[in-house]
N, C-alpha and C positions, 0 to 999 in steps of 0.2 A: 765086741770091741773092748778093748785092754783103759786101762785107768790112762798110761799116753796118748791111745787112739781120743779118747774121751778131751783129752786137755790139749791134743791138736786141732781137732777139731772146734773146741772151745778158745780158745788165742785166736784161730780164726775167724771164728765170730767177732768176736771183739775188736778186732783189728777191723772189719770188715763194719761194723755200726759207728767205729770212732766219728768219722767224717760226717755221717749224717746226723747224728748228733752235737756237731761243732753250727754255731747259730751263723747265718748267711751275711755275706759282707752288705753294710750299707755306705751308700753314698750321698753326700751333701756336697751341690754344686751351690757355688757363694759367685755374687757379684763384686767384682771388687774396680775401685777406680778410687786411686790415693795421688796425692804430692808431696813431695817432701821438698823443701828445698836444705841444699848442703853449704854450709857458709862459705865464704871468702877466707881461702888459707889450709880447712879441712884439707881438699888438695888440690885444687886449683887455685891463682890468687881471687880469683872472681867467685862472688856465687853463683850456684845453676841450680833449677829444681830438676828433680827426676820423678817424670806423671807413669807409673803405672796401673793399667788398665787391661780387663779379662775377667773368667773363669776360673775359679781356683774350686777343685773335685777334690775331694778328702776320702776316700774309699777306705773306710775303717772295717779288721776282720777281729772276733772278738774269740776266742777260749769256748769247748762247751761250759766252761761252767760260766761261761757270761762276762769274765775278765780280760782286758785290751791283749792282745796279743800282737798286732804293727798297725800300721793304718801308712796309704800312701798319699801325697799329693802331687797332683799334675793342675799344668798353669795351661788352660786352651784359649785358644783367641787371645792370645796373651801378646800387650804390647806394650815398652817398655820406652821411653823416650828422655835423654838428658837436653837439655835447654837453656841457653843463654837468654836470660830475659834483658841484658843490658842492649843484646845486638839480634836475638830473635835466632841465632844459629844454632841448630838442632841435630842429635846425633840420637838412631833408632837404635837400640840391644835387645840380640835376642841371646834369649837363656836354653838351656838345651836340657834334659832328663829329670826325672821325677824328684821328689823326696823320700827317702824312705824312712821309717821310723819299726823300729818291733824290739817289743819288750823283753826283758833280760830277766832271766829268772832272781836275781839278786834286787829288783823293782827297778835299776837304771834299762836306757835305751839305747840300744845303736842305731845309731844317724847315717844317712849314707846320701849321698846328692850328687849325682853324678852328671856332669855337665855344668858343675856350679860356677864356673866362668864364661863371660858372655863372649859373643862376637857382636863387633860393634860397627855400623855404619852410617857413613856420611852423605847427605845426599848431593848424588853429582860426582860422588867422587869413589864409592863402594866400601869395599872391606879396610876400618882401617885398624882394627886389634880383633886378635881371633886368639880365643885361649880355650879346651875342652879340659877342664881340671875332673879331679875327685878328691872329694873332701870325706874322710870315714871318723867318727865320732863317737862316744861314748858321753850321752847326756842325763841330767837326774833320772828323769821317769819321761815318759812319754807327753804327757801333759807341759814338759817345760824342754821341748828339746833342738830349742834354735840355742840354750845354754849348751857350752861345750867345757864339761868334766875334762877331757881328758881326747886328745887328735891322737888317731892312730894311722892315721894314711893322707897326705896332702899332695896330689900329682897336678902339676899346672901351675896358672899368674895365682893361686888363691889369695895371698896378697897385692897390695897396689904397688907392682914394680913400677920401677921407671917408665920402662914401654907403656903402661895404659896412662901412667899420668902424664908421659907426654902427649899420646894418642887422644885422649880427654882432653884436654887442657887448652891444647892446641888446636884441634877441631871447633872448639866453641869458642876461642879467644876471637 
C-alpha cells in the first residue's frame, strides 16, 4: 500500500473514532411552577398573573474536548395559564417547539425557537389567537442566550400585535 493508500485509510480512522470520542449528551429534567403577575397598562388595562407550570428537559451535547457545543430545551407537561384575578376569568396557552441553543465558533450562540408564539384558549369558547412564529437569534454565549445580540429571522405575532392584545385583553376583561 502507497503513502495515499496509507492516509486513506488513516482519515478513515479518524473520521470513523471522531463520534465516539465526542462525550454523550446529558439530560436535566427541572420542576418548574412559577407566577408572575403583569401590571395594569403593560398591555391590558387590568393586571393578570401568568401561572406556568411543567417539566422543563435541557438535553446538553458537549465537544470531545469537553466544551458546550448546543444543548436543547423542551417544556413536557407543560401548562401555561393567563388569569384575571379581579373576575377569576382564565385563558390556557399552549407553546409549541423546542429551544435550540449551539455554540458559534466565535463563543456567541444561535438561538433558534420555533413555535415561539402561542395558541391561546378560552374555556367555552376554543381557539381564540393562534400564532406558529420563528424567531432565529444570535446571543453572547450560550450560558446567557434568552439575550438577543442581533434577530436574524422573525416569521409570525413575535410581537404583541393588536390581534393578541385584543384577544388577551378581551377574554379576560
Amino acid at each position: 500500500m502507497g503513502k495515499f493508500g496509507v492516509l486513506v485509510v488513516a482519515a478513515f480512522a479518524l473520521m470513523l473514532s471522531a463520534p465516539a470520542a465526542a462525550n454523550p449528551p446529558t439530560r436535566v429534567e427541572e420542576h418548574v411552577d412559577r407566577a408572575t403577575t403583569i401590571p395594569a397598562g403593560a398591555l391590558c388595562p387590568f393586571e393578570f398573573v401568568v401561572r406556568s407550570e411543567g417539566y422543563r428537559t435541557t438535553t446538553t451535547f458537549t465537544n470531545a474536548a469537553g466544551g458546550l457545543d448546543r444543548f436543547t430545551i423542551h417544556l413536557t407537561s407543560w401548562h401555561t395559564t393567563y388569569t384575571n384575578p379581579a373576575n377569576g376569568k382564565m385563558l390556557r396557552v399552549v407553546f409549541s417547539g423546542p429551544v435550540i441553543v449551539k455554540a458559534l465558533p466565535d463563543g456567541t450562540a444561535l438561538v433558534q425557537i420555533p413555535g415561539n408564539d402561542p395558541l391561546i384558549v378560552a374555556p367555552g369558547e376554543g381557539p381564540i389567537y393562534s400564532d406558529s412564529g420563528l424567531i432565529v437569534y444570535i446571543a453572547p454565549d450560550v450560558v446567557n442566550w434568552v439575550e438577543q445580540l442581533e434577530v436574524l429571522h422573525v416569521a409570525g405575532g413575535r410581537t404583541e400585535s393588536e390581534d393578541f392584545v385584543a384577544a388577551v385583553c378581551g377574554a379576560l376583561a
